[in-house]
C-alpha positions, -999 to +999 in steps of 0.1 A: -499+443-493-537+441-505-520+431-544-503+400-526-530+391-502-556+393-532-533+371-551-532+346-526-567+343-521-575+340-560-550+312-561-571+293-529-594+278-555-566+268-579-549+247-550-580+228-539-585+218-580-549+201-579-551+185-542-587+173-554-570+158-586-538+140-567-562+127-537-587+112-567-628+112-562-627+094-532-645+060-548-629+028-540-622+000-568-622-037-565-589-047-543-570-069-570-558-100-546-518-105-556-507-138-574-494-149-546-527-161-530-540-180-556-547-217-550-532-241-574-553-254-601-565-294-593-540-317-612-556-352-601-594-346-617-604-382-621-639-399-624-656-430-614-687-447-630-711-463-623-746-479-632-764-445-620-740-420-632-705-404-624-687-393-593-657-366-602-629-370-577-597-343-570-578-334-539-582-298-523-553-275-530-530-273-502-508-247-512-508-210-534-492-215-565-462-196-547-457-221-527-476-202-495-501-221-474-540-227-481-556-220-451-594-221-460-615-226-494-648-208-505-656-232-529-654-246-562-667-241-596-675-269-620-674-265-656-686-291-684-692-294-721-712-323-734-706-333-775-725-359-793-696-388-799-708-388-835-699-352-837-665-352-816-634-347-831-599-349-817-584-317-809-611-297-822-619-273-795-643-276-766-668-252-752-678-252-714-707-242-704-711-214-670-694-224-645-713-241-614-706-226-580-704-247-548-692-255-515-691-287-501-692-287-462-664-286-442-636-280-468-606-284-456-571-282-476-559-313-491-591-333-484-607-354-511-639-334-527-664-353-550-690-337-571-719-360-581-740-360-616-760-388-626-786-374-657-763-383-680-771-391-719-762-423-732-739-417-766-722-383-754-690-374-747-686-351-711-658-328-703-651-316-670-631-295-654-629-275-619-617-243-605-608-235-566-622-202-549-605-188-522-629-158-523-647-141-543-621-127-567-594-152-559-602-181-583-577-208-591-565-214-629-587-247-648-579-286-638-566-309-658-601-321-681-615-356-678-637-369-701-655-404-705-684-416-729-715-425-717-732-459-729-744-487-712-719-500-692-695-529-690-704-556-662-680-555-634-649-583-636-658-613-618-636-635-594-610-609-584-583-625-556-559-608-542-529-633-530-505-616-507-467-625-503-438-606-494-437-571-503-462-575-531-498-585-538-508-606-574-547-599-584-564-623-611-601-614-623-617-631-648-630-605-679-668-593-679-686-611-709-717-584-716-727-552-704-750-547-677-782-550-701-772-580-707-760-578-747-722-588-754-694-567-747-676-558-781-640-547-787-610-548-765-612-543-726-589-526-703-583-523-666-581-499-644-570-511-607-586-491-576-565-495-543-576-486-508-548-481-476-558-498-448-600-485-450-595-454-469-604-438-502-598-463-533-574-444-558-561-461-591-530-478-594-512-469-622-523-471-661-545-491-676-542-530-682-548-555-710-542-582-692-566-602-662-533-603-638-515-580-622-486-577-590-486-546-571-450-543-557-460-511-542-474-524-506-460-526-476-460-558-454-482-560-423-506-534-439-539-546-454-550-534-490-580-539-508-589-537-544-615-533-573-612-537-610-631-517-635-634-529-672-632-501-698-641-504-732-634-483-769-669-464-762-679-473-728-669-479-691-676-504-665-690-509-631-669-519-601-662-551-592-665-565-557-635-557-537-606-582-526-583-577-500-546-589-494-521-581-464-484-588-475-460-605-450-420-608-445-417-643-453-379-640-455-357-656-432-327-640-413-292-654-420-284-684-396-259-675-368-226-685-370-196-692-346-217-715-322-199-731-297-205-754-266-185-755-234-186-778-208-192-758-175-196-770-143-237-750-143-241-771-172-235-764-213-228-729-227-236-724-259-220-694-276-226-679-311-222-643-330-247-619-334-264-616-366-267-586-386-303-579-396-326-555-385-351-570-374-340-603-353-366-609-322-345-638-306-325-670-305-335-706-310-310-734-295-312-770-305-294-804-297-292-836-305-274-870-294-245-882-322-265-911-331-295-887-337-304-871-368-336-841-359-324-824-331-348-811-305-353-776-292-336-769-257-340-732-251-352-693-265-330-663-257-340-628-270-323-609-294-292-592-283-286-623-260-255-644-274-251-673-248-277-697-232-265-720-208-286-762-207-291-766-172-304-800-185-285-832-177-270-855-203-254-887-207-216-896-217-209-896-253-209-870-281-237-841-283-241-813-311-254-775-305-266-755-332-285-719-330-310-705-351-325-669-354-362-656-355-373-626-367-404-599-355-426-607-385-461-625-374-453-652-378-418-650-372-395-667-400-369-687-381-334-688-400-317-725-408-287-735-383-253-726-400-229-751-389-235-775-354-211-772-323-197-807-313-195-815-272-177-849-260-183-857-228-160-884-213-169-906-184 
């Protein structure tokens, strides 16, 4: 018994070694946050110039790059690299700097963020790009990069209209002539078109332009729009233009009614057609005229939905002609032509 019991207690020490080395030292390490939770990287980095410097422009990340919901971001962190023109080439690679750490107030997911610089060096080309933070070890993957040169800038476009019909909108500017110093503008000049909702942030409208026209077939009618042009040349950009607004109307008229007839009643005339087919018809317009007339006048209104109207109003012996016409909601309302004319005799 003493040989087992003193083997058991020189093993004591040998047990407490191995549970030491399976529990570990007892230090924590960094938690690694799982893919899952990281925000997506920006895709829409974009830039706007102007006479003092540059505002960068991208949309929060709404969503992990699983898919999952964002529900709150840290920050962000800005990175840029800065090459003499001279000196850039094409595809040769670019170093950023350290990346700058911020937090805009009140970040909230999916929200526009801008980040403002405006010491910039005339005759450099600037690279940026951004990353999200969702803590402290949870950063997002880089942006898209966008890059501009920075020389004295274009003057805005002059003269922009913005001439609103249905479903569409057709801007005309006239071209800027120098730059904003006042020397001539050399080389070719593009366009990029800014578009605003109803008040809200201007975002551009598709690529580029060579031309001083343009038709955005991308509106909506009844909603108002408003625009700016910015010129861009080979080495340089250009300031805004003054903005233009346009709100696009239905200017299309419903199809006419047809199968209007009249019968002699002994309440008066009932007129009688079929229901047209569109959408968005807000009533019913009924006119007559005298045989010997040519314009006929209008007699009554009926809503749409309502197929019949009954003239109260008392006419003479001889031949009369009913025809209908439909309205439709748009302000103002386009009223269709009248399809074919109902013919009434009334004998002595």
């Amino acid at each position: 018994m003493k040989r087992a019991a003193v083997a058991i207690l020189s093993s004591l020490p040998l047990l407490a070694l191995l549970m030491l080395a399976v529990s570990g030292c007892g230090r924590k390490t960094p938690p690694v946050p799982p893919e899952t939770v990281h925000p997506s990287p920006v895709g829409d980095l974009r830039y706007q110039l102007d006479e003092q410097g540059v505002t960068l422009v991208w949309t929060a990340p709404s969503r992990t790059v699983q898919g999952e919901k964002v529900d709150k971001i840290a920050g962000f962190e800005m990175l840029r690299a800065v090459v003499e023109e001279s000196d850039y080439c094409e595809g040769c690679p670019i170093h950023f700097g350290r990346p700058i750490k911020f937090a805009p107030d009140e970040i909230q997911p999916g929200t526009t963020i801008r980040y403002r610089e405006a010491v910039l060096r005339p005759g450099f080309r600037y690279f940026y790009k951004v990353r999200t933070r969702l803590g402290w070890y949870n950063v997002s993957d880089d942006s898209n990069i966008a890059t501009f040169v920075w020389n004295t800038l274009l003057s805005p476009p002059s003269d922009l209209t913005a001439t609103a019909a249905d479903r569409r909108i057709t801007l005309s500017w006239q071209a800027p002539a120098t730059l904003i110093d006042g020397s001539p503008a050399q080389g070719a000049i593009t366009y990029q078109i800014y578009r605003s909702v109803a008040g809200s942030e201007f975002t551009p409208v598709g690529p580029t332009l060579a031309t001083t026209t343009y038709t955005d077939d991308t509106v909506q009618n009844d909603t108002l729009y408003f625009y700016k042009i910015q010129a861009m040349g080979k080495d340089t950009v250009g300031m805004m233009s003054s903005p233009a607004q346009g709100r696009p109307r239905d200017l299309t008229p419903p199809a006419p009614p047809r199968g209007v007839t009249a019968v002699r009643t002994a309440q008066g005339v009932k007129i009688l057609w079929q229901q047209s087919m569109e959408p968005d018809i807000a009533g019913y317009q009924i006119y007559r005229r005298r045989g010997d007339e040519t314009k006929p006048i209008l007699v009554g209104k009926v809503k749409g939905g309502v197929l019949m109207f009954l003239d109260t109003r008392p006419i003479s012996h001889g031949t009369w002609y009913y025809s209908v016409s439909a309205y439709d909601t748009a302000e103002p309302a386009n009223e269709s032509g009248r399809f074919n004319e109902a013919e009434l005799i009334l004998s002595p």
